[in-house]
N, C-alpha and C positions, 0 to 999 in steps of 0.2 A: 414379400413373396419369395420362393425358396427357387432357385435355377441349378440343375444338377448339369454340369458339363463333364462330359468326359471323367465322371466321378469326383470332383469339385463342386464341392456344394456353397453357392451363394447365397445369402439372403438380405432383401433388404425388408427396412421396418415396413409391418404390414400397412399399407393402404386400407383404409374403412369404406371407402368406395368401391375398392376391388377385395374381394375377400377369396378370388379365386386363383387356384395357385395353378401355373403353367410350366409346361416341361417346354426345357432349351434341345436344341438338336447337341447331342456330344460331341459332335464336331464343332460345334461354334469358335473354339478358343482357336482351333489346328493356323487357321487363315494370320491369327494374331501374333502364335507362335512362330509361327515360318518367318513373317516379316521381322520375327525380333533377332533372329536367329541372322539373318539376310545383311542386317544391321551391326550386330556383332561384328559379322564374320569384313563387313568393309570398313568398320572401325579398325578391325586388326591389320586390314591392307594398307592403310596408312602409316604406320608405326615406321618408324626408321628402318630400312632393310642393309644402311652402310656397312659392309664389312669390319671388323673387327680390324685392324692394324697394326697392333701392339707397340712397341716403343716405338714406331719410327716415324716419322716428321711427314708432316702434312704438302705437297708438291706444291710449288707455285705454277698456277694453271697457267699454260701456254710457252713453258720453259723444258727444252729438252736437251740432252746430255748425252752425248755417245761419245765412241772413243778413247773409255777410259783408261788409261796402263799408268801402275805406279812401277816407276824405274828404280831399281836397287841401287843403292850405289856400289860402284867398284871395289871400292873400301872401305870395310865395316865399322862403322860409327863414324864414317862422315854421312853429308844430309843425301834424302832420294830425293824422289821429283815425282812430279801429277804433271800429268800430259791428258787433256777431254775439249772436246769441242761444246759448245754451250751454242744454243740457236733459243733465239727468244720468240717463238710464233702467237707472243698477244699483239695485243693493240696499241699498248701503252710500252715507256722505255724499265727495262728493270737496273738496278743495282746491287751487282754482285760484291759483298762483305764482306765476307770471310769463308771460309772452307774448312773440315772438318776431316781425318782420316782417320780410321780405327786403325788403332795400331802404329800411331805417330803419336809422340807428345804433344807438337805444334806446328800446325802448316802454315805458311807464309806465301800470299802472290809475291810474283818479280816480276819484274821487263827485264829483257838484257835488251840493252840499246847502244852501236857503239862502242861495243868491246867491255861496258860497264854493265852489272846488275844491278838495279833499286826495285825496292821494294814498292807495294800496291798496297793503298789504304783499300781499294776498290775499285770495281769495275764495271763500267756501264754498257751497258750491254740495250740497243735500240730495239725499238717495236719491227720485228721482221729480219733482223741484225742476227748475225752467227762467228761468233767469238771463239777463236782457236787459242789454248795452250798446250804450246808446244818447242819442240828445243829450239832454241836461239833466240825466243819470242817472249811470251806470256807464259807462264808457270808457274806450280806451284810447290815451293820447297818443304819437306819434311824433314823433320828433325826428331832426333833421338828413337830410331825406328824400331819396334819391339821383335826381339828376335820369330816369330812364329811367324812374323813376313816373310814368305818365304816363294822363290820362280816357282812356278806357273799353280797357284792358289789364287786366290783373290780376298780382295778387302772390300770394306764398304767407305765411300766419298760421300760427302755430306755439303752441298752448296747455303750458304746462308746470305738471302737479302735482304736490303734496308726493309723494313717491313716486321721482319721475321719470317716471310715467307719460307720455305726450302725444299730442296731436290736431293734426293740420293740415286745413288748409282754405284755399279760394282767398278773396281778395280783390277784391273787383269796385272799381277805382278809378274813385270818381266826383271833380269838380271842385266846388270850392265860388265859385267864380266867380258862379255864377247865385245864390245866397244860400241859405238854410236855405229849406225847404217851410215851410209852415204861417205866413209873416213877409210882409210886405205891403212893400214898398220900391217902391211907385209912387206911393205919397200924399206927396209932401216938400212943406215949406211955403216 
């Protein structure tokens, strides 16, 4: 029997019991179409809506970073310094490994402890814990700094954890030209 919908013509093989042919309403299909269309349309709401990111590194969730300033050094082509505070607001303790600066060949933690500097294989940083580098303390040394570092630009810091996890964040470059805060270099005898 032959079903014309909506100018689609269907036919199935004829029936010998039925030899009488029936008209469909041309709306028939509309009810079919709409659901498939409905269908579609929430298949495609699923699909990944993540931002695009381009090169930069995926955050470790519940780790955040303020405070950044890389300090020039006073003397060009000795080492700068990373001074950022790190707050770890997960659940669990993370492990801070290494650090990354654009525009440094190689940055290295230290402690100064004691009048001495050593260096940091890494640093643990607890679940709810907030981790200062900063002068006299925790730091991190740059070395061989590219000249385009330059006072009041900015870089980009790059934290790397056991994991692979990682954080970036800006670097506000300051000069150390003017001296450390808190040091008096007016009194000379």
């Amino acid at each position: 029997m032959a079903q014309d919908c909506g100018g689609i013509s269907v036919s199935d093989p004829p029936c010998p019991a039925k030899a009488k042919e029936t008209r469909v309403n041309p709306f028939c299909f509309k009810p079919r179409i709409a659901l498939a269309c409905v269908a579609l349309a929430l298949a495609a709401c699923q699909q990944d809506k993540t931002p695009e990111r381009g090169n930069g590194p995926d955050a470790k969730p519940g780790i955040e970073v303020s405070g950044g300033v890389l300090m020039l050094p006073a003397v060009k082509g000795n080492p700068g310094a990373a001074y950022f505070t790190v707050t770890n607001g997960g659940s669990a303790p993370a492990t801070l490994a290494a650090v990354h600066v654009d525009g440094a060949a190689k940055a290295e933690m230290h402690e100064s402890r004691g009048g001495s500097m050593e260096p940091l294989k890494e640093v643990r940083i607890g679940a709810g814990e907030t981790v200062k580098f900063e002068r006299g303390g925790r730091h991190v040394m740059l070395f061989d700094l590219d000249s385009s570092l330059t006072s009041g630009t900015a870089t980009e810091m790059t934290l790397v954890f056991a994991g692979g996890d990682k954080a970036s964040t800006p670097l506000k470059i300051e000069s150390a030209a003017g001296g450390m805060p808190g040091m008096d270099h007016g009194k000379h005898n």
